[in-house]
N, C-alpha and C positions, 0 to 999 in steps of 0.2 A: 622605520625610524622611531622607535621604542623612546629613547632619547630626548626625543624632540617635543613628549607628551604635554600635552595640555590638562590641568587637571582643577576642576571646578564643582561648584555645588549647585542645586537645585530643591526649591520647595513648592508646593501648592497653598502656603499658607494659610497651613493647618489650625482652624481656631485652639488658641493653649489655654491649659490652665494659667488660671490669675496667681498670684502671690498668698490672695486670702482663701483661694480655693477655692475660685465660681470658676466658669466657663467666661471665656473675655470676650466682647463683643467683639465682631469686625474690623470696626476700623482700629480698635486697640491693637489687634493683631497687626493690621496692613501695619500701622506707624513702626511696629515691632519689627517686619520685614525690613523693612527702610535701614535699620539700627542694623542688622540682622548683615547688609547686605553693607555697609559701611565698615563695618569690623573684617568681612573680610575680605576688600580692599585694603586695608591695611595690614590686613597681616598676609599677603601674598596672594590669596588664593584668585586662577586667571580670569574664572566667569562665571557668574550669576543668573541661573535661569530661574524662570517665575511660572508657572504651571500656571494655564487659563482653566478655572470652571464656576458654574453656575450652584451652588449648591450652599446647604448652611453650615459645613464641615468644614470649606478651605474659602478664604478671603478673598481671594483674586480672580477678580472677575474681570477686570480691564489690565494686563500685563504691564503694557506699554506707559497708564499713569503711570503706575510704579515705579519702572526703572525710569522714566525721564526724572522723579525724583531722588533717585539713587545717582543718575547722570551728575546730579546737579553738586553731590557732596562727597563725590571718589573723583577718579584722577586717571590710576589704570585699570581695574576690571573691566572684561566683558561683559554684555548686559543683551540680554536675551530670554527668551520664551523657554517651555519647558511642558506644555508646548502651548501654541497657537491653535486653536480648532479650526483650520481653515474652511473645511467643507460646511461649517456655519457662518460662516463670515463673506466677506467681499474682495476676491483677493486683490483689487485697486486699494482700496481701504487701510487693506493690510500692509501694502506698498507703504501708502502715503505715510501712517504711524511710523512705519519703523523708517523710511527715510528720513523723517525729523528728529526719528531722537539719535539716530546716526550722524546727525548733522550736530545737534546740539551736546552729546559725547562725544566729539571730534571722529567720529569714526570707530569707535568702539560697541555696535548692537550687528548684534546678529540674532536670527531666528531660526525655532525651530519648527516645522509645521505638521500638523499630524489631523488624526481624525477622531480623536481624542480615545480616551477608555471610560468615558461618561459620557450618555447621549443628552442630558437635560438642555445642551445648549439648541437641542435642532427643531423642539416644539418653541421653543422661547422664539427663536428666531423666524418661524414660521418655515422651517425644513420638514420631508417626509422624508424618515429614515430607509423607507423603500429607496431612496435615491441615492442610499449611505455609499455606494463606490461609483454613481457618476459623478457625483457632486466634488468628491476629493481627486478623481480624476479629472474632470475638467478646469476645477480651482487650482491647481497644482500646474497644471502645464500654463493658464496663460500668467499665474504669479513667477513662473520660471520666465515669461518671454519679459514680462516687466523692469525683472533683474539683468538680463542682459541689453534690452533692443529699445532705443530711445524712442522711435513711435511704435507703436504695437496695434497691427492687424491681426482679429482674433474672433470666431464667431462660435458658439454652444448651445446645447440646449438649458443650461442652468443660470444663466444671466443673460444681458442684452450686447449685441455684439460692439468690438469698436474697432475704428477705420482711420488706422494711420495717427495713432491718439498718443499724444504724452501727457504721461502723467507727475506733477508737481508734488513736492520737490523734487527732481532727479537726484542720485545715490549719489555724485560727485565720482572722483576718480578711484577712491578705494574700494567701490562697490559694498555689496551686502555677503556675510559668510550665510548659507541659505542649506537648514540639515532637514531632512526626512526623519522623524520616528516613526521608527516600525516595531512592533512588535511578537514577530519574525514569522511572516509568512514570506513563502520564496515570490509568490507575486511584489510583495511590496519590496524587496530588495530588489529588481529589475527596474520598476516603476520608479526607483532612484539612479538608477544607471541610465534610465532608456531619458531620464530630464536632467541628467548630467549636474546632479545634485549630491551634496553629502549624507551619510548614509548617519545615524543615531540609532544604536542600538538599543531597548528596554528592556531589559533586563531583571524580572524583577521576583526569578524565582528558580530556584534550580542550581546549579553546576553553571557556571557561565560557558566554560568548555563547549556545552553542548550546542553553543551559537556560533561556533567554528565553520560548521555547514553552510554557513550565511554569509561569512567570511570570506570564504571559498568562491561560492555562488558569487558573491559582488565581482569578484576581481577577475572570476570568467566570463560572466555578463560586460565588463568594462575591455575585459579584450575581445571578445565578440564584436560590439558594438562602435573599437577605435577609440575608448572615452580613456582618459587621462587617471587611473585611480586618484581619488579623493580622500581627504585625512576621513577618516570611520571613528564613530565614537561610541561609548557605552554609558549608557544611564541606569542607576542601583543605588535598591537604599541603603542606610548606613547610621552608624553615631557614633562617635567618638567619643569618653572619658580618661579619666586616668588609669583607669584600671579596665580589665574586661570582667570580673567579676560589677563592677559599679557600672558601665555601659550597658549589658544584659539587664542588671537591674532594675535599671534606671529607664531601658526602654520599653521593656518588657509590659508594664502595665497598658500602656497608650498603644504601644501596639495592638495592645489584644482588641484595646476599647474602639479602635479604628478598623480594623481586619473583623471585631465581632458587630459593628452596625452594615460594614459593606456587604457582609454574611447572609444577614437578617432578608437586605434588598434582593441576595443574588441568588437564594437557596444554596450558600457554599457551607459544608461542616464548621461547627465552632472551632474555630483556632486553639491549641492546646499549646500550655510553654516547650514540653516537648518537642515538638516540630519546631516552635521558634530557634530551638536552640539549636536542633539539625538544621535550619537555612541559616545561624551563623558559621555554625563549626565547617558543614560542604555544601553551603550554598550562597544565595546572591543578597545576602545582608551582609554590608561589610560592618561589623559590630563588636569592637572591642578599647583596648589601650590606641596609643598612636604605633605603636610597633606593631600589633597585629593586624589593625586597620593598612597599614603602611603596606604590609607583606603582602597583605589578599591583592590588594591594588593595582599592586607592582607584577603579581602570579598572573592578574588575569589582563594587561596590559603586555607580557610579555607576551601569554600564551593567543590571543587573539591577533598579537600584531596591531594594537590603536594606538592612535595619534590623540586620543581625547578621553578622560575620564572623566565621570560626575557625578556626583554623589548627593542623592536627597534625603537633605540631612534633619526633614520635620516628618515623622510619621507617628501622626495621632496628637492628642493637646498635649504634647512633653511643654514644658514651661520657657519662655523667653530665656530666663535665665542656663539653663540646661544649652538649649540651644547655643546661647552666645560663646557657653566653655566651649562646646563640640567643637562651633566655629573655629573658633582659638585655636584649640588641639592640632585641629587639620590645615590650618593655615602654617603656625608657626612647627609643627612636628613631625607632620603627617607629609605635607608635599615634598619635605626636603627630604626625609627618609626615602618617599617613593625617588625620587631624583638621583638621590646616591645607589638605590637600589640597582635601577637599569642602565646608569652609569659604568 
């Protein structure tokens, strides 16, 4: 149901350059997300996610403030994670946050849960990364019985068990949309079939194509298993200008300066503009005008079969202002093209 796509942004709230060309603090940025994430509720776009991390490179370390104050000044957007590090957290906890701000959006928050692609949250929080796949497997299955089972019997070895327990606020009658990021191993696309959850695809290098396999896999795992398919979505970076000559341009620096500190941490080769401009032209940066941004969207929407696309539209200090056109572009240009596209 190509058709029927959902199509949204997402950022980690990347510290940007200032106007006078310092490095802007934090909260300068978070206020900036808030702005960021008002514009495009007004200009169409369906939903908003906010990437959870610990670090001095991206703002957002509590999601959930955020959008309750995003809740507080839109109307229709979605307003959701990008993701959640659950396997650091408590998935009661995690409950409780987003049944309130689902309550206080009228029903408008959904989450994304994952087990992040940065570990700083798991010494912070007092986790052993040795536990990094029981912790997101036991956290995951009783945050799944939460969402559907008004008292929840549940016992592990990663937290303390509860017996017959409800937890406040309850979801009300709309429930919670509740997506798995993977970033595509065949275990973790089961591990969303086998908790009969939505699948989110990361996508954030390559041929999208080449996640078909996954595609495939989900929807023979959910006939295996009796499970119902689920809308599937895909998360990819991107930026929008008016030109794709000035998009490249324009993103090209901060990309590098973000891609060459992640380098530094990861021993990955220096990023070179070359490559950048091969992952626009046949790969997973949707980075151009609104018509070529529009096209890619709609190409890998068609060819994967999703019901959800997103597009994270801060990568590296690009500038508030930069930001807010992209917003624009893809709100008032970019979704309606994709729309008449699959049309």
């Amino acid at each position: 149901m190509t058709n029927a796509v959902s199509l949204g942004l997402d950022t980690f709230g990347d510290v940007a350059l200032a106007a006078d060309g310092r490095m802007q603090r934090q909260d300068e940025t978070l206020r900036d997300v808030v702005e960021q994430a008002v514009l495009a509720d007004q200009t169409g776009v369906d939903f908003i996610g906010l990437g959870e991390h610990h670090r001095p490179d991206f703002a957002i370390s509590s999601p959930e403030i955020v959008l309750a104050a995003i809740a507080g000044r839109t109307s229709r957007i979605h307003l959701g994670t990008a993701v959640t590090v659950l396997s650091s957290d408590d998935p009661v906890r995690v409950f409780q946050r987003f049944s309130t701000l689902n309550a206080v959006s009228n029903g408008r928050a959904e989450v994304i849960l994952g087990r992040g692609s940065f570990t700083e949250s798991y010494p912070l929080f007092g986790y052993d990364m040795a536990d990094y796949d029981q912790l997101f497997e036991e956290k995951l299955d009783l945050f799944a019985r939460l969402v559907r089972e008004k008292a929840v019997t549940w016992s592990g070895q990663t937290r303390s068990p509860l017996v017959n327990q409800t937890v406040y606020p309850p979801l009300g009658p709309q429930g919670l949309p509740v997506w798995v990021g993977v970033g595509g191993s065949p275990e973790s696309v089961v591990r969303v079939v086998r908790h009969d959850l939505q699948l989110m695809l990361a996508i954030i290098g390559g041929d999208a194509r080449r996640f078909l396999p996954y595609i495939e896999l989900y929807q023979r795992a959910c006939a295996q298993m009796g499970r119902t398919p689920r809308p599937v979505g895909v998360h990819s970076p991107g930026f929008v200008a008016a030109t794709d000559e000035e998009a490249q341009e324009t993103l090209w620096p901060h990309y590098a300066d973000m891609f060459g500190r992640l380098g530094r941490e990861r021993g990955w080769p220096p990023v070179t503009k070359d490559r950048f401009l091969a992952e626009v032209q046949h790969g997973a940066l949707y980075v151009g005008s609104p018509e070529t941004v529009a096209k890619k969207i709609a190409a890998t929407v068609r060819d994967l079969g999703l019901q959800r696309f997103d597009m994270k539209y801060s990568t590296g200090p690009v500038p508030h202002g930069a930001l807010m056109e992209c917003i624009r572009l893809y709100g008032e240009k970019v979704i309606p093209m994709v729309r008449d596209m699959l049309a």
